[in-house]
py3Dmol code that shows the C-alpha trace and the ligand (Angstrom):
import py3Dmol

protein = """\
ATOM      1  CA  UNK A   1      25.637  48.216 -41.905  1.00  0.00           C
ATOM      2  CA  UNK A   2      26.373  46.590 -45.215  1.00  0.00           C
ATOM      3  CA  UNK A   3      23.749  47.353 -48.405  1.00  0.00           C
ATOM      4  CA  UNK A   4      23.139  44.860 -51.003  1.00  0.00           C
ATOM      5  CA  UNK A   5      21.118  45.806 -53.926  1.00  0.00           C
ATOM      6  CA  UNK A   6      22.555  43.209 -56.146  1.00  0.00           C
ATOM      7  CA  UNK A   7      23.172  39.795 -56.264  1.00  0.00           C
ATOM      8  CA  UNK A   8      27.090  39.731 -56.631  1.00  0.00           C
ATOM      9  CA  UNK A   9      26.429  42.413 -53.764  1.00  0.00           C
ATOM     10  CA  UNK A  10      24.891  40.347 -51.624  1.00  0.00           C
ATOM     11  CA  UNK A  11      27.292  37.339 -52.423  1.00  0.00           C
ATOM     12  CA  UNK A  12      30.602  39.683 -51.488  1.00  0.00           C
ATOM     13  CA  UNK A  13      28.896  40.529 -48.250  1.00  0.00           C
ATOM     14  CA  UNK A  14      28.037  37.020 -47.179  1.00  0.00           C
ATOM     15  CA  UNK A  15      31.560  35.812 -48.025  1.00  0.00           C
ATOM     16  CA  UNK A  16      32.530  38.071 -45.401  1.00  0.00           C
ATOM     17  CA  UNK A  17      29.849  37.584 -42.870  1.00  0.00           C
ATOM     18  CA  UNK A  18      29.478  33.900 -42.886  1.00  0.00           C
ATOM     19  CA  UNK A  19      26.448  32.388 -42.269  1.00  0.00           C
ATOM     20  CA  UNK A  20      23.516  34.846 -41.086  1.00  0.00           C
ATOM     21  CA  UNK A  21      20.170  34.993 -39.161  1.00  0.00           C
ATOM     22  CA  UNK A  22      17.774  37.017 -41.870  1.00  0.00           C
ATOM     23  CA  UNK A  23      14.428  38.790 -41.226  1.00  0.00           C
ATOM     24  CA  UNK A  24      12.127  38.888 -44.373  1.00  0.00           C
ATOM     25  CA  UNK A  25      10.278  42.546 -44.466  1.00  0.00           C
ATOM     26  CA  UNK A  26       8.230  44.283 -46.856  1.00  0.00           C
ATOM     27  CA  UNK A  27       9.560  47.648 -45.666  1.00  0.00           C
ATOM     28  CA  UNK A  28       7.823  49.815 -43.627  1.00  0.00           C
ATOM     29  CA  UNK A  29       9.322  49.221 -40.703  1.00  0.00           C
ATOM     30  CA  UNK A  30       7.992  49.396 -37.375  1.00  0.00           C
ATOM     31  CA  UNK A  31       8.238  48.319 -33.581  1.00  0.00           C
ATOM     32  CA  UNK A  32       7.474  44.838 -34.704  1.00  0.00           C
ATOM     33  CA  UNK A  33       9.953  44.056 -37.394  1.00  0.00           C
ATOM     34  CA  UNK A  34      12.776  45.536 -34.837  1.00  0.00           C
ATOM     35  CA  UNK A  35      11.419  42.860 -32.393  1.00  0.00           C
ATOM     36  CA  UNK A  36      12.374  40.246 -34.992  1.00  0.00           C
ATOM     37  CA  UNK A  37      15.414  42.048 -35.884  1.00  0.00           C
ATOM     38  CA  UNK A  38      16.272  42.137 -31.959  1.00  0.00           C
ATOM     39  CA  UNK A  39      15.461  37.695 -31.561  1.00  0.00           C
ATOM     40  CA  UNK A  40      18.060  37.235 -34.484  1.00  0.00           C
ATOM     41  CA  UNK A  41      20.688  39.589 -32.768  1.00  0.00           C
ATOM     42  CA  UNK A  42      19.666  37.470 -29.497  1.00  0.00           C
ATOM     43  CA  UNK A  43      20.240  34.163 -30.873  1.00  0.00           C
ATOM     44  CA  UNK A  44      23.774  35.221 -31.960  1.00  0.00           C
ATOM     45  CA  UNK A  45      25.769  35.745 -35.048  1.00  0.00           C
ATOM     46  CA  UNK A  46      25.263  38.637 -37.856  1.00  0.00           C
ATOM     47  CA  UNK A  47      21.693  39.691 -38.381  1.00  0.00           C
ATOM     48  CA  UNK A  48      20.447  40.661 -41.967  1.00  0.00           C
ATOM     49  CA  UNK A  49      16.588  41.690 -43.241  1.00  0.00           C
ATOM     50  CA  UNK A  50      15.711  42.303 -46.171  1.00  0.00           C
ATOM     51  CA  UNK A  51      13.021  44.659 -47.975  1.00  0.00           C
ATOM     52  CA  UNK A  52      11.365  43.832 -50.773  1.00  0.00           C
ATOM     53  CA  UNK A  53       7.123  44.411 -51.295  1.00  0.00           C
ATOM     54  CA  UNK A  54       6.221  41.270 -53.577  1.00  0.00           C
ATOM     55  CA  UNK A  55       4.029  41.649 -56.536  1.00  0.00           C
ATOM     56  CA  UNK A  56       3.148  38.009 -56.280  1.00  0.00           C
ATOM     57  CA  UNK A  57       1.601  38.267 -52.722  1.00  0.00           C
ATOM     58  CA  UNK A  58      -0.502  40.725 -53.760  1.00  0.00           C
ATOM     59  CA  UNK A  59      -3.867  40.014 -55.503  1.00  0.00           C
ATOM     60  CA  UNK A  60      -5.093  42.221 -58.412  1.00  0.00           C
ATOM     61  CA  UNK A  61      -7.558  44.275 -56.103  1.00  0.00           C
ATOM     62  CA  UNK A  62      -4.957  44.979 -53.627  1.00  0.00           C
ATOM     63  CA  UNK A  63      -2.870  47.213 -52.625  1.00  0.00           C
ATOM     64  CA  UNK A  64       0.263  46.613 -53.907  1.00  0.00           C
ATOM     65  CA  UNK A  65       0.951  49.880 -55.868  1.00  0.00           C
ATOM     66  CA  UNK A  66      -0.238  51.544 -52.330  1.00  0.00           C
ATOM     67  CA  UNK A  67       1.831  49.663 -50.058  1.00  0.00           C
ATOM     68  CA  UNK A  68       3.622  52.274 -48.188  1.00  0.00           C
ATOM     69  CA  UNK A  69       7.393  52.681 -49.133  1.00  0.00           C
ATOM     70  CA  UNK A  70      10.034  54.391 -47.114  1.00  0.00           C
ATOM     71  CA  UNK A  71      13.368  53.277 -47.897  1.00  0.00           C
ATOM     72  CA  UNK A  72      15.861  56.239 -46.007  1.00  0.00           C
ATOM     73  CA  UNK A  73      13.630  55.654 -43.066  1.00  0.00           C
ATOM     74  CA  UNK A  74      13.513  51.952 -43.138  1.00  0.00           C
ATOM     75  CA  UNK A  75      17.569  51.874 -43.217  1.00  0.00           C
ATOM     76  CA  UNK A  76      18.053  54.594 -40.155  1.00  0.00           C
ATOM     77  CA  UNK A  77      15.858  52.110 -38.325  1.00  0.00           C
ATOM     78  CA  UNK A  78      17.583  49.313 -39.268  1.00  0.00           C
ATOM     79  CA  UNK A  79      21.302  50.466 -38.332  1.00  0.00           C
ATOM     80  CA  UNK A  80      20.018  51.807 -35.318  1.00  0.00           C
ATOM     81  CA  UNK A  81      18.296  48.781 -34.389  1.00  0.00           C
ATOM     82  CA  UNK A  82      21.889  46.744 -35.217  1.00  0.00           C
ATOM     83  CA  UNK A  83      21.358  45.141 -38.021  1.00  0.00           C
ATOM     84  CA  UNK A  84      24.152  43.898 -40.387  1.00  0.00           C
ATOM     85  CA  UNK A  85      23.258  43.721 -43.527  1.00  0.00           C
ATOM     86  CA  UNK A  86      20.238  44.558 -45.556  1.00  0.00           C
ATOM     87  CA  UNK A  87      19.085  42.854 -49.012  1.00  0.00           C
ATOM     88  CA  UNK A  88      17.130  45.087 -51.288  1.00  0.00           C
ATOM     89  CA  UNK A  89      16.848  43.146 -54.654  1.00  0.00           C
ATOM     90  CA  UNK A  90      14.428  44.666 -57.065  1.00  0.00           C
ATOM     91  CA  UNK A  91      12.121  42.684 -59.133  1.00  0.00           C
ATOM     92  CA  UNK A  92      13.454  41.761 -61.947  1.00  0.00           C
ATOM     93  CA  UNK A  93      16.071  40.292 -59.388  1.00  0.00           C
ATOM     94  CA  UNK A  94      13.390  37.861 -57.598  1.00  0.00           C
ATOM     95  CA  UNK A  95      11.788  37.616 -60.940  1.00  0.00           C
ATOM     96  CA  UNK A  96      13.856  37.329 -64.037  1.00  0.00           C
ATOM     97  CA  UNK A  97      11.228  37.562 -67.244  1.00  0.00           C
ATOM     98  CA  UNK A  98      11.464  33.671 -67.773  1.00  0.00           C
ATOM     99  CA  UNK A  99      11.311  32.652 -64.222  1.00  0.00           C
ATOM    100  CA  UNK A 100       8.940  29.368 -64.333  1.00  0.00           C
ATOM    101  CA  UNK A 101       8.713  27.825 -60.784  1.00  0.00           C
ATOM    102  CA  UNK A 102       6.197  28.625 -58.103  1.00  0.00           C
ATOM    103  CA  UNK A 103       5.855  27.543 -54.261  1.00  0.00           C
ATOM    104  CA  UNK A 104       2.292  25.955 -53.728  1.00  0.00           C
ATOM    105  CA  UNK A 105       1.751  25.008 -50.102  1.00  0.00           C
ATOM    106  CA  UNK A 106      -1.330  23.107 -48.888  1.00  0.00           C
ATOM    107  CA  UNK A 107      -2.317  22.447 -45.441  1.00  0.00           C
ATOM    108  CA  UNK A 108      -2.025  24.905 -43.437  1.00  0.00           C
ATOM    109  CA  UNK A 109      -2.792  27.520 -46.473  1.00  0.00           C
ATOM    110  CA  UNK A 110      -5.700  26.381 -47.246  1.00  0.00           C
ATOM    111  CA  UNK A 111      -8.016  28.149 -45.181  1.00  0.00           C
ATOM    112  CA  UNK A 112      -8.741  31.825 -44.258  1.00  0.00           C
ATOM    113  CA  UNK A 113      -6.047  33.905 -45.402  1.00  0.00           C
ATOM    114  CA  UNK A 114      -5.691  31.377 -48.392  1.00  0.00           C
ATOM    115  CA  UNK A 115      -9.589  31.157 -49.275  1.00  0.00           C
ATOM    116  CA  UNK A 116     -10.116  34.740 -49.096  1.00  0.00           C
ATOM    117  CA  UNK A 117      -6.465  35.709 -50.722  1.00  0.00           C
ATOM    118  CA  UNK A 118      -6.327  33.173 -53.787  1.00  0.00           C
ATOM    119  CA  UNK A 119      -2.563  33.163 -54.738  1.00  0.00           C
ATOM    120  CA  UNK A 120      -1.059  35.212 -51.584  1.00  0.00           C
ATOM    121  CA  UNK A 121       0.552  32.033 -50.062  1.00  0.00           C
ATOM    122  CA  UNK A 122       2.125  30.810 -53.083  1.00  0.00           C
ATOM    123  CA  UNK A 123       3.701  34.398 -53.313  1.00  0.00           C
ATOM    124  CA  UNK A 124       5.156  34.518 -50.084  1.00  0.00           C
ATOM    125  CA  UNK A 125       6.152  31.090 -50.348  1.00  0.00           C
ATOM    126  CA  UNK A 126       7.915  31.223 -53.404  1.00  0.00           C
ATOM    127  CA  UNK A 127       9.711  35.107 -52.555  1.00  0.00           C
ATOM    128  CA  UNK A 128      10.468  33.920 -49.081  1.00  0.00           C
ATOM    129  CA  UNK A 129      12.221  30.229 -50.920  1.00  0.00           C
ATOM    130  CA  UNK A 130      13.859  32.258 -52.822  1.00  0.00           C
ATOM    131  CA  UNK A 131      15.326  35.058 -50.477  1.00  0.00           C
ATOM    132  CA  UNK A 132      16.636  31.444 -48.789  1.00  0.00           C
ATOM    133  CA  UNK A 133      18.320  30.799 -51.774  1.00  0.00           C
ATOM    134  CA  UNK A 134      19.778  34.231 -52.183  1.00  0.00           C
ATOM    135  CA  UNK A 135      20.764  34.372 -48.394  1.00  0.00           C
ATOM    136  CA  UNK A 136      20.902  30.856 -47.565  1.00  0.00           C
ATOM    137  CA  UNK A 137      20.649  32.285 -43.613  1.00  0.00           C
ATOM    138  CA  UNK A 138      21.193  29.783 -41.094  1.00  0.00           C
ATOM    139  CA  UNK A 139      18.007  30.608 -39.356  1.00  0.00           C
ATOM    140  CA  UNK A 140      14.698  32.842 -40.348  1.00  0.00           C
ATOM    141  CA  UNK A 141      12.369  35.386 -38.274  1.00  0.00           C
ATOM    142  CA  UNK A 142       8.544  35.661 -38.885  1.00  0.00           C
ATOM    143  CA  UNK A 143       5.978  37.246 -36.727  1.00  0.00           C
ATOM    144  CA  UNK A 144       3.370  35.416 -34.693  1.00  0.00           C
ATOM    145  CA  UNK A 145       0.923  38.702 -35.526  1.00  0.00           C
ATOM    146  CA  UNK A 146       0.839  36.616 -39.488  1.00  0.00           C
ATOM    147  CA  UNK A 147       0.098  33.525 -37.640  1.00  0.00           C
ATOM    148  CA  UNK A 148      -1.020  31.691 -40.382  1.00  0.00           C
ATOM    149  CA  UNK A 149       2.077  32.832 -42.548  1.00  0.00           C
ATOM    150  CA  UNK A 150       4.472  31.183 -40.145  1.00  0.00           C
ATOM    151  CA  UNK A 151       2.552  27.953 -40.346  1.00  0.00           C
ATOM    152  CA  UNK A 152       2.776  28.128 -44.064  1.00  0.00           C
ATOM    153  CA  UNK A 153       6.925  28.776 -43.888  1.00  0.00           C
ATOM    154  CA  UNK A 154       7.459  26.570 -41.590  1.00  0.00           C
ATOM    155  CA  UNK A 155       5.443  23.633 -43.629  1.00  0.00           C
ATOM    156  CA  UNK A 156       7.534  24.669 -46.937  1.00  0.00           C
ATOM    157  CA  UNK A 157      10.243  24.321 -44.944  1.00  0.00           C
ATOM    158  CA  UNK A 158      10.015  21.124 -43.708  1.00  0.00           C
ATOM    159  CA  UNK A 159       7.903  19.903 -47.235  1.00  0.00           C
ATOM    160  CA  UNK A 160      11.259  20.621 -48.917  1.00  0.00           C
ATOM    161  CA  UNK A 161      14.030  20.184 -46.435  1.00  0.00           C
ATOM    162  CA  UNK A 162      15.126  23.541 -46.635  1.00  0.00           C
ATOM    163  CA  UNK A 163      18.577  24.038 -43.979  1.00  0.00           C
ATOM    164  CA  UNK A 164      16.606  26.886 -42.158  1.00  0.00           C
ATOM    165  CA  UNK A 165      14.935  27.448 -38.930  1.00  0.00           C
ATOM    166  CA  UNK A 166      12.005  29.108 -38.605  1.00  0.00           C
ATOM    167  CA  UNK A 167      11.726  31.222 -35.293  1.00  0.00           C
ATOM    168  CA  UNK A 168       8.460  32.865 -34.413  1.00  0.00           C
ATOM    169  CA  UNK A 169       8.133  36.039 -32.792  1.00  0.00           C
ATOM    170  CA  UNK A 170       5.647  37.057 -30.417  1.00  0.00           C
ATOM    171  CA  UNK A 171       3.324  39.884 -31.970  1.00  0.00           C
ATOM    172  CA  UNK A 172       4.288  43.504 -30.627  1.00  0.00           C
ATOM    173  CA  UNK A 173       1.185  45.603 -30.115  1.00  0.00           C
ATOM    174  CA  UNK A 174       0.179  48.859 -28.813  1.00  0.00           C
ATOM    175  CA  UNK A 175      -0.594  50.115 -25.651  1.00  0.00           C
ATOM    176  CA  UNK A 176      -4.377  49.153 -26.299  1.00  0.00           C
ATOM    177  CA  UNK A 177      -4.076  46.296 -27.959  1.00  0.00           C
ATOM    178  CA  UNK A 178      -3.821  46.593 -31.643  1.00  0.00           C
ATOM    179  CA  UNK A 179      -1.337  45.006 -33.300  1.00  0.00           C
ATOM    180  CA  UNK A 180       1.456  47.077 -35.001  1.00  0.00           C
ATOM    181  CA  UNK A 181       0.871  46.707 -38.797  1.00  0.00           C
ATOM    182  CA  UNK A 182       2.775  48.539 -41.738  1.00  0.00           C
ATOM    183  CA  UNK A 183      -1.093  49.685 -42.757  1.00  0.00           C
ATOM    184  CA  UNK A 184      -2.276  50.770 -39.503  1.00  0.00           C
ATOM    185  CA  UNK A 185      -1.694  54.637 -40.992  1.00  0.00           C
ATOM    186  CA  UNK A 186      -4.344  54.111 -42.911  1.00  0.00           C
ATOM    187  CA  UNK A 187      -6.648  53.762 -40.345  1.00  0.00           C
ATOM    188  CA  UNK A 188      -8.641  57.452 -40.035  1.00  0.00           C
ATOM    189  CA  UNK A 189      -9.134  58.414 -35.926  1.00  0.00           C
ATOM    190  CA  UNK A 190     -12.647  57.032 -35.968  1.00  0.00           C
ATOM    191  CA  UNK A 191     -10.919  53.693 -37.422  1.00  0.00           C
ATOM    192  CA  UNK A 192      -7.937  53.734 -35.396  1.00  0.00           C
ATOM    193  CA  UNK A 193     -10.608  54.013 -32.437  1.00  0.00           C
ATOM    194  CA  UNK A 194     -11.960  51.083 -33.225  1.00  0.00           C
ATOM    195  CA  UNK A 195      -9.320  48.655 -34.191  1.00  0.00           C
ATOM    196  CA  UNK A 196      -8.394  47.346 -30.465  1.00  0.00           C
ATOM    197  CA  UNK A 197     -11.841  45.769 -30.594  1.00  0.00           C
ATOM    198  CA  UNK A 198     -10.407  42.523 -32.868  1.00  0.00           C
ATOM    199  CA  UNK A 199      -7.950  41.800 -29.879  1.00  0.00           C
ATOM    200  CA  UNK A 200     -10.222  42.830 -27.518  1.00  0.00           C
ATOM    201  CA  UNK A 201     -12.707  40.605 -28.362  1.00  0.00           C
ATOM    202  CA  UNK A 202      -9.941  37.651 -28.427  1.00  0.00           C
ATOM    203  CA  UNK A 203      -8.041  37.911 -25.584  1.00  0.00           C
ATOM    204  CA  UNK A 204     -12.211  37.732 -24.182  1.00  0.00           C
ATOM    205  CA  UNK A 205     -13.000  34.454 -26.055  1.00  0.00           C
ATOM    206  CA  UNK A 206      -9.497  33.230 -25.563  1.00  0.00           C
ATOM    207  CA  UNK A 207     -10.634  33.421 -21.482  1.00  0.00           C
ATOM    208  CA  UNK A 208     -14.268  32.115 -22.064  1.00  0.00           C
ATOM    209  CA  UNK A 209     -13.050  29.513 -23.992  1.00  0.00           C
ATOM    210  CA  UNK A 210     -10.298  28.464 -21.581  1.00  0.00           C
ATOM    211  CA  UNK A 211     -13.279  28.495 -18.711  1.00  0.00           C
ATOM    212  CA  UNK A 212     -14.663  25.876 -20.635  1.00  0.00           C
ATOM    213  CA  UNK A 213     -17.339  28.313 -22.293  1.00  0.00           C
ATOM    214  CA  UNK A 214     -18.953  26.599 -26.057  1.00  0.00           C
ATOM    215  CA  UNK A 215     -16.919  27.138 -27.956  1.00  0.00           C
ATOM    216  CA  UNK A 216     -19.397  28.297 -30.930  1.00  0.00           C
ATOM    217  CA  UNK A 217     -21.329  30.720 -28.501  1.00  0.00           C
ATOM    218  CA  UNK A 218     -18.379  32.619 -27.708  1.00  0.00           C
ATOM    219  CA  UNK A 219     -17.108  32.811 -31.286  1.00  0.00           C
ATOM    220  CA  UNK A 220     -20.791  34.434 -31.979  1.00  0.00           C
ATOM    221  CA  UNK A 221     -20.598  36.898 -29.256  1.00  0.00           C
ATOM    222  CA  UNK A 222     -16.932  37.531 -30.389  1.00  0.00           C
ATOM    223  CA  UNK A 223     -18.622  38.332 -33.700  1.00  0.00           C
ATOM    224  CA  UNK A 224     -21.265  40.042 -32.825  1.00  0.00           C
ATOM    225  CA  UNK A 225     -18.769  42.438 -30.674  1.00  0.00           C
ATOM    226  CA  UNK A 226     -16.874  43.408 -33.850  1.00  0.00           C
ATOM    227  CA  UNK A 227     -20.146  44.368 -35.881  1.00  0.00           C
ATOM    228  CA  UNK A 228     -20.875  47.001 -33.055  1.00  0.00           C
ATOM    229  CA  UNK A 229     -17.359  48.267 -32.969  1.00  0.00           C
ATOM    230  CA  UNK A 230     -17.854  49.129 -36.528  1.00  0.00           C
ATOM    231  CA  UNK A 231     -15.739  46.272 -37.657  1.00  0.00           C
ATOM    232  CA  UNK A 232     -16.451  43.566 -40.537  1.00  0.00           C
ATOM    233  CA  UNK A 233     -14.916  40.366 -39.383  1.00  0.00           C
ATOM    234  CA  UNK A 234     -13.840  38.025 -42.738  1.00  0.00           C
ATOM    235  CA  UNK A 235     -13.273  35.153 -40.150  1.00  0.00           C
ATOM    236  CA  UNK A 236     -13.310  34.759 -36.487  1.00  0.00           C
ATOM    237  CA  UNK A 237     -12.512  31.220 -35.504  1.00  0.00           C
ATOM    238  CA  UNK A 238     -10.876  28.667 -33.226  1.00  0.00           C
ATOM    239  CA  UNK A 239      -8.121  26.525 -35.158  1.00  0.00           C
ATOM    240  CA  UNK A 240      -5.562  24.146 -34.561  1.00  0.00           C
ATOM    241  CA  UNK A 241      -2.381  26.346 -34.602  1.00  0.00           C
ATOM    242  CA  UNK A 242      -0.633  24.464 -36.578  1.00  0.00           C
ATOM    243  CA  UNK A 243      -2.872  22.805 -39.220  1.00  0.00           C
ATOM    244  CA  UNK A 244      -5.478  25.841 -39.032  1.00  0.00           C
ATOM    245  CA  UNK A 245      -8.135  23.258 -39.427  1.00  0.00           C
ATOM    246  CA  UNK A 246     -11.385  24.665 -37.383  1.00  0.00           C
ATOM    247  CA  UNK A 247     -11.726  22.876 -34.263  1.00  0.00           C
ATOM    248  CA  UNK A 248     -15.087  22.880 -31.678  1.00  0.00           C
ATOM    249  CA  UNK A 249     -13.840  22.421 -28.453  1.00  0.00           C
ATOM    250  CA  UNK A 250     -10.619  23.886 -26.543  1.00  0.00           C
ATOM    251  CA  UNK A 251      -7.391  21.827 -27.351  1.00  0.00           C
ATOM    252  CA  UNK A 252      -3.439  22.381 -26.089  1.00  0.00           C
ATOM    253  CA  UNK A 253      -2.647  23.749 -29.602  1.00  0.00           C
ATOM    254  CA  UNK A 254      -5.960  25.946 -30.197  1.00  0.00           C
ATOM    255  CA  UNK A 255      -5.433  29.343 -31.324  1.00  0.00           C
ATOM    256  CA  UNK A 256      -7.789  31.768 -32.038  1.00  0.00           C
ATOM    257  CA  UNK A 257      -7.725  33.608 -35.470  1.00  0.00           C
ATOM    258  CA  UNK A 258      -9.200  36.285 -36.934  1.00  0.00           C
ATOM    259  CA  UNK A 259      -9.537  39.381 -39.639  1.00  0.00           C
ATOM    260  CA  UNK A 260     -11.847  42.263 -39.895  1.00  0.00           C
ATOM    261  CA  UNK A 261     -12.235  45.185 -41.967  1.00  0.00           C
ATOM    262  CA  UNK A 262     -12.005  48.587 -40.168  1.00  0.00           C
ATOM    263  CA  UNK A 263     -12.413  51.197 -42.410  1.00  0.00           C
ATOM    264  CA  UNK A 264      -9.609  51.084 -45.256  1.00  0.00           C
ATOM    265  CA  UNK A 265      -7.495  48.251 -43.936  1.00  0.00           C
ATOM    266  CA  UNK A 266      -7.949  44.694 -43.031  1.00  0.00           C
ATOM    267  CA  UNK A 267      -6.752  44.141 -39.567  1.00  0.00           C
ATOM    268  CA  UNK A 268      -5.828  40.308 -38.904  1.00  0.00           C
ATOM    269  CA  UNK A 269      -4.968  39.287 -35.311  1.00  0.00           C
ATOM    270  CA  UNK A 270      -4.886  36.073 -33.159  1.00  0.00           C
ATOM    271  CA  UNK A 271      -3.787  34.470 -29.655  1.00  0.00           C
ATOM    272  CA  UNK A 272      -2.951  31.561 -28.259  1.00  0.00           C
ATOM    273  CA  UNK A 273      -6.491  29.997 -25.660  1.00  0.00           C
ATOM    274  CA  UNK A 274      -4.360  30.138 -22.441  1.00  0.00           C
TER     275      UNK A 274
END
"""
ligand_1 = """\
23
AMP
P 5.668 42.591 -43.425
O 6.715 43.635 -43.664
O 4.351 43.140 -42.996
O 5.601 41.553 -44.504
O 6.170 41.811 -42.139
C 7.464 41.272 -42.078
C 7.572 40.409 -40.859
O 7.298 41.177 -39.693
C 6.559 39.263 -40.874
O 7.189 38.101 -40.364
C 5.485 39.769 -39.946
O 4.752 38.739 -39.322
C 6.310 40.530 -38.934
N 5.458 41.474 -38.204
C 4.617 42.392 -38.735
N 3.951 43.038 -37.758
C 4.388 42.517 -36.582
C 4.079 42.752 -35.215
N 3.175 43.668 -34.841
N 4.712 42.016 -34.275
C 5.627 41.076 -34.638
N 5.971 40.813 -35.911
C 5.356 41.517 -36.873
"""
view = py3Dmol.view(width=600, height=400)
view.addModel(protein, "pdb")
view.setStyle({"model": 0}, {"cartoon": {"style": "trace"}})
view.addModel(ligand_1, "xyz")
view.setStyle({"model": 1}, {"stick": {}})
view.zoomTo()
view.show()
């Protein structure tokens, strides 16, 4: 497995590898960023990720200076997992001190995520343009568990003609449910307890609504369900999955979409109305 932690690094490696199938990571790694790691091995051709946790995502309440870090453990799982190479620029490499130009996406940003996280999807739009311009991969790997996130990609990418394809991944989960998340450790064992009620009470308004159930009843009860588990949902709403406009009756593209806050961490999850 090749490392990169420069550009003329990552330059001498991709002369070598040709074009490459890349999986954008913060680090951290888990069961679900090997499952995107394993889809870009699947479709063929070298497989690279990268790790880098992006200032600009991160609001000025959050937890960037928190967000767990564990490089030596991050590469083991990478090599064993068959990856390629890895790209680990450091800031001032995705930021030099007079970079001017920011990624604003509408649409599909708009909403939830984006009302609630002012300035998070122009950060991941504008780190993940630019790891495209670093790696210039022939195809990209996001997770379905940031839903919204591969909307907003996949709109930059077609906004601005970018020669990538997206690929979503379907989210991997745990046993009972909850999806695997880099900040799931921070949930205590009450919290961790808790947590499988946001997909719980999906994958139950996902079938209600499929049955034909009102759509605004369910998403009440749905509600309701996560303020007795102990959890405070931000949102909890049916959407069109790709324009994440709010819709009021079942539709082939509805999704359902939420986030709640159990204990320290905000736990977003979704799925797809059957
Ligand atoms: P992150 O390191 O959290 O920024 O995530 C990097 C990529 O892994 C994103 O495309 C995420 O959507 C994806 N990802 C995170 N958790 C999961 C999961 N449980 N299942 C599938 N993909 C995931």
């Amino acid at each position: 497995m090749r490392i990169a932690r420069t550009l003329p690094e990552l330059r001498a490696a991709l002369a070598e590898f040709g074009p490459v199938r890349l999986v954008p990571t913060m680090g951290a790694l888990h069961e679900g960023h090997l499952a995107l790691l394993a889809a870009a091995r699947a479709d063929g051709g070298p497989a690279a990720a990268s790790i880098f946790v992006n200032p600009l995502q991160f609001g000025p309440n959050e937890d960037f200076a928190r967000y767990p870090r564990d490089e030596t453990g991050d590469l083991a799982k990478l090599q064993a997992g068959g990856c390629d190479l890895v790209w680990l620029p450091d800031v001032a490499t995705m930021y030099p001190a007079d970079a001017a130009s920011t990624i604003t996406v509408g649409g599909p940003a708009r909403l939830w995520e984006g009302e609630l996280r002012p300035g998070h999807f122009a950060g991941v739009a504008t780190v993940v343009a630019k790891l495209f311009g670093q790696v210039r991969p022939r195809a990209a790997y996001f997770g379905e568990k940031d839903w919204q996130q591969v909307q907003v990609i996949t709109r930059m990418v077609t906004d601005l003609l970018l020669p990538v394809d997206i690929v979503p991944v379907p989210t991997v989960r745990e046993p009972d449910g909850l999806a695997l998340s880099s900040r799931n450790r921070f949930l205590g064992p009450a919290d961790r307890e808790a947590a499988p009620a946001i997909n719980a009470a999906l994958r139950r308004a996902a079938t209600a609504i499929a049955a034909s159930a009102d759509v605004e009843t369910t998403l009440a009860a749905a509600r309701a369900s996560l303020a007795q588990a102990g959890l405070t949902a931000d949102y909890f709403n049916l959407v069109h999955a790709h324009s994440l406009e709010p819709i009021s009756k079942n539709h082939p593209h509805a999704r359902l979409l939420a986030a709640a806050k159990c204990g320290p961490v905000r736990l977003l999850d979704n799925v797809a109305v059957g």
